[in-house]
Structures are given as structure tokens and as C-alpha cells.
C-alpha positions as CSV (number, residue, x, y, z in Angstrom):
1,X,126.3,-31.3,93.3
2,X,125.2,-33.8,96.4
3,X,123.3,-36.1,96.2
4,X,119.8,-34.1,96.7
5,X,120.4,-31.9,94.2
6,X,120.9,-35.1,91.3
7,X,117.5,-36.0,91.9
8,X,114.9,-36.5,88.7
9,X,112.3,-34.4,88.0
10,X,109.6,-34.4,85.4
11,X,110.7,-33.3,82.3
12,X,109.9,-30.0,80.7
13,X,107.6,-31.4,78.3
14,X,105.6,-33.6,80.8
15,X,105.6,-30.1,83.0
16,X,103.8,-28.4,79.9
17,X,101.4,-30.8,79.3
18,X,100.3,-30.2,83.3
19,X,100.3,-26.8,82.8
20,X,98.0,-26.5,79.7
21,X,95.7,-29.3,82.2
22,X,95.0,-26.6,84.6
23,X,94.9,-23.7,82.7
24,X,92.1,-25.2,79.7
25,X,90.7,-26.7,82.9
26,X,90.5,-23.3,84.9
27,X,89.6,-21.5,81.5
28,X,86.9,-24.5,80.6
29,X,84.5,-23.6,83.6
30,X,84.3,-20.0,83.1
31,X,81.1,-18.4,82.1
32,X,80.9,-16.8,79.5
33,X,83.9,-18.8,77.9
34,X,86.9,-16.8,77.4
35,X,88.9,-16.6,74.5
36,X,92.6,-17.5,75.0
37,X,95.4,-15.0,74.1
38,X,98.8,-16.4,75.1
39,X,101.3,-13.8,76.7
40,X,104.4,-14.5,74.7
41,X,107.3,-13.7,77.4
42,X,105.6,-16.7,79.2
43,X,107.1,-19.1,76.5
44,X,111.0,-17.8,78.0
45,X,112.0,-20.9,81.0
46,X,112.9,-19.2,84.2
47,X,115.6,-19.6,86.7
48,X,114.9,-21.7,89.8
49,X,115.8,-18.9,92.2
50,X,114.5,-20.4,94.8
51,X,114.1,-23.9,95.3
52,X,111.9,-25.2,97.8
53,X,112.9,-28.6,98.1
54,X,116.5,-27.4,98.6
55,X,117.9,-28.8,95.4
56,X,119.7,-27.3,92.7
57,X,119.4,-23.7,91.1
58,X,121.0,-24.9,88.0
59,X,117.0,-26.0,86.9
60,X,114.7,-24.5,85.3
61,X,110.7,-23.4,86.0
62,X,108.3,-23.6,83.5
63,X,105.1,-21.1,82.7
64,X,102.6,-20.3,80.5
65,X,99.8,-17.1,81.0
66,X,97.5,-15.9,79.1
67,X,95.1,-13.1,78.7
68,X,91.0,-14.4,78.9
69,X,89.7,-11.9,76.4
70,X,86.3,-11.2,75.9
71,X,84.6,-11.0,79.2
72,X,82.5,-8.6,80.4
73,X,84.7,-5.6,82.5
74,X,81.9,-5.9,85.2
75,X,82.5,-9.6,85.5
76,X,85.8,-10.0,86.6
77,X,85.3,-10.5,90.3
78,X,82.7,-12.9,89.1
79,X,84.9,-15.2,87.2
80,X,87.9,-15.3,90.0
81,X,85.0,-16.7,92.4
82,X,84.0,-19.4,89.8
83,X,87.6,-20.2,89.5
84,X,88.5,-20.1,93.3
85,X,85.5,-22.6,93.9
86,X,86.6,-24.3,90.7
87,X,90.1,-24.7,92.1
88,X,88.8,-26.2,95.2
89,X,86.3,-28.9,94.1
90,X,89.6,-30.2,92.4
91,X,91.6,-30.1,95.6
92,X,94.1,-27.5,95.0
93,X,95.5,-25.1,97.8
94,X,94.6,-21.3,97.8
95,X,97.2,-19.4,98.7
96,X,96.1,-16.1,98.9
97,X,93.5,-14.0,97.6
98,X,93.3,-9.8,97.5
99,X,91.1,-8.0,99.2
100,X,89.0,-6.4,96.2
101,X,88.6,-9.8,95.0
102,X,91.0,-9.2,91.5
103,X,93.8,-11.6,92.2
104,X,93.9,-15.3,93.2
105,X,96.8,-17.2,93.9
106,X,97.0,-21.3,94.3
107,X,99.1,-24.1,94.4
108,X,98.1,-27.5,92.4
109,X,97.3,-30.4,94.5
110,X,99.7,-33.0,93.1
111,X,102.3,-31.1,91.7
112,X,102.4,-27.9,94.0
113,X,102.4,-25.9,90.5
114,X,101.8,-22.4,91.1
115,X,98.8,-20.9,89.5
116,X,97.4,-17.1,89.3
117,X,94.2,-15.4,88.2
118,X,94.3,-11.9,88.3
119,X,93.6,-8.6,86.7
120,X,96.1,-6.5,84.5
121,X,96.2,-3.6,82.9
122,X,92.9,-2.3,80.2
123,X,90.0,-4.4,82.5
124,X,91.8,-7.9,81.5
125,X,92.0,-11.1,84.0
126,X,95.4,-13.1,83.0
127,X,95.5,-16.8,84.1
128,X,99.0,-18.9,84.1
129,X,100.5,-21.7,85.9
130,X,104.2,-22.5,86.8
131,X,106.1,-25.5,87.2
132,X,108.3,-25.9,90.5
133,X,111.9,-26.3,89.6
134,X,112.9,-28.8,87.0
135,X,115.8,-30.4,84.7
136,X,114.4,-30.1,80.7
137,X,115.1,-33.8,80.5
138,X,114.3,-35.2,83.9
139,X,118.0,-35.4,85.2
140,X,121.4,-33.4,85.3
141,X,122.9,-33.2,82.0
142,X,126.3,-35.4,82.6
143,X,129.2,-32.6,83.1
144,X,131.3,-32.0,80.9
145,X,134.9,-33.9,80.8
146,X,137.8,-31.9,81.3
């Protein structure tokens, strides 16, 4: 490893806690209130394939998503227009938005977390957040001795 890759990084936990932040925060403002149905793969850490600030792949990216049940099916592009002026009152970056106004994609303004809104599969919107590339405990673990 040089010495960029070494550097700290919020821990997994403190990523987490971030991530809840802006998704109960996203989820809080929408009318009518959503009920929140976790989408278990989102629990499994990913690989940093592709880190942006050119440090090491051996990290990890956090995520949680979760279905908003319980809105109205004629809603939906509704509640991704509260949530993209939602996301901008709090100074985060849209990234891109579709055309037919069913997906949403942004970037949190201190962190540069990736978040989505979006609809899936059976009329549903799914909202989730992801960390940018971490170590689990803040630093490299020490390699091993030979």
C-alpha cells in the first residue's frame, strides 16, 4: 500500500449512523408517511470497485435500501419531487434524474454518500444510501507477520 491508500476513513459504524440520517430524513418529509420495509441484501458490505479518491480497493462500501410501502401507486412521481426539493433545501447534489420522473439519484453534501429514490418492481419506490469506500474500523488492519 502507499501512502494514500493508508489513509483513515470513518468507520463502518459512524458510516451507518449517516446513512439511517438521510434515509429517516428523506423518508420523514414524505406525505403520506411511508412505512419502512428494509431490503435485506442491503445489510451484505460491498467491494470498493471503484474508488474515487484513488485509494485502496481492499475497503469496503456501506448501504442500506428500503422499500416505502404504503403509498398511493398514483403518487409516486409525487413523492420523488418532495424528495428532490427535500434533498436540496439540505444542500445535497442531484445527480441525475429520469425522464418519466421514477428515479432520482444524489450525492450527500458532506459526505458525497450516494443516495437513490426510485421505482421497482409491483408500483413500489425503494430509497437507500451508500457510503463511499471505507476501512470497518477507520484504518488498515496491520498485515499480517510472516
Amino acid at each position: 500500500m502507499n501512502g494514500s491508500t493508508d489513509k483513515p476513513t470513518i468507520t463502518k459504524a459512524q458510516a451507518l449512523t449517516r446513512i439511517e440520517q438521510l434515509i429517516n430524513g428523506t423518508a420523514g418529509i414524505i406525505r403520506p408517511k411511508p412505512e419502512l420495509e428494509l431490503h435485506r441484501p442491503s445489510l451484505n458490505d460491498g467491494l470498493c470497485l471503484d474508488p474515487l479518491d484513488g485509494g485502496s480497493e481492499e475497503r469496503i462500501v456501506v448501504n442500506r435500501a428500503y422499500y416505502l410501502r404504503g403509498l398511493p401507486k398514483g403518487s409516486l412521481k409525487e413523492v420523488i419531487a418532495q424528495v428532490k426539493t427535500y434533498w436540496q433545501s439540505q444542500g445535497h447534489h442531484i445527480q441525475a434524474e429520469s425522464e418519466n420522473g421514477l428515479q432520482l439519484y444524489g450525492r450527500s453534501r458532506l459526505e458525497d454518500f450516494f443516495m437513490s429514490i426510485g421505482w421497482t418492481e409491483g408500483d413500489v419506490l425503494s430509497l437507500g444510501a451508500t457510503s463511499t469506500c471505507l476501512w470497518p474500523n477507520g484504518t488498515p488492519e496491520p498485515s499480517p507477520t510472516p
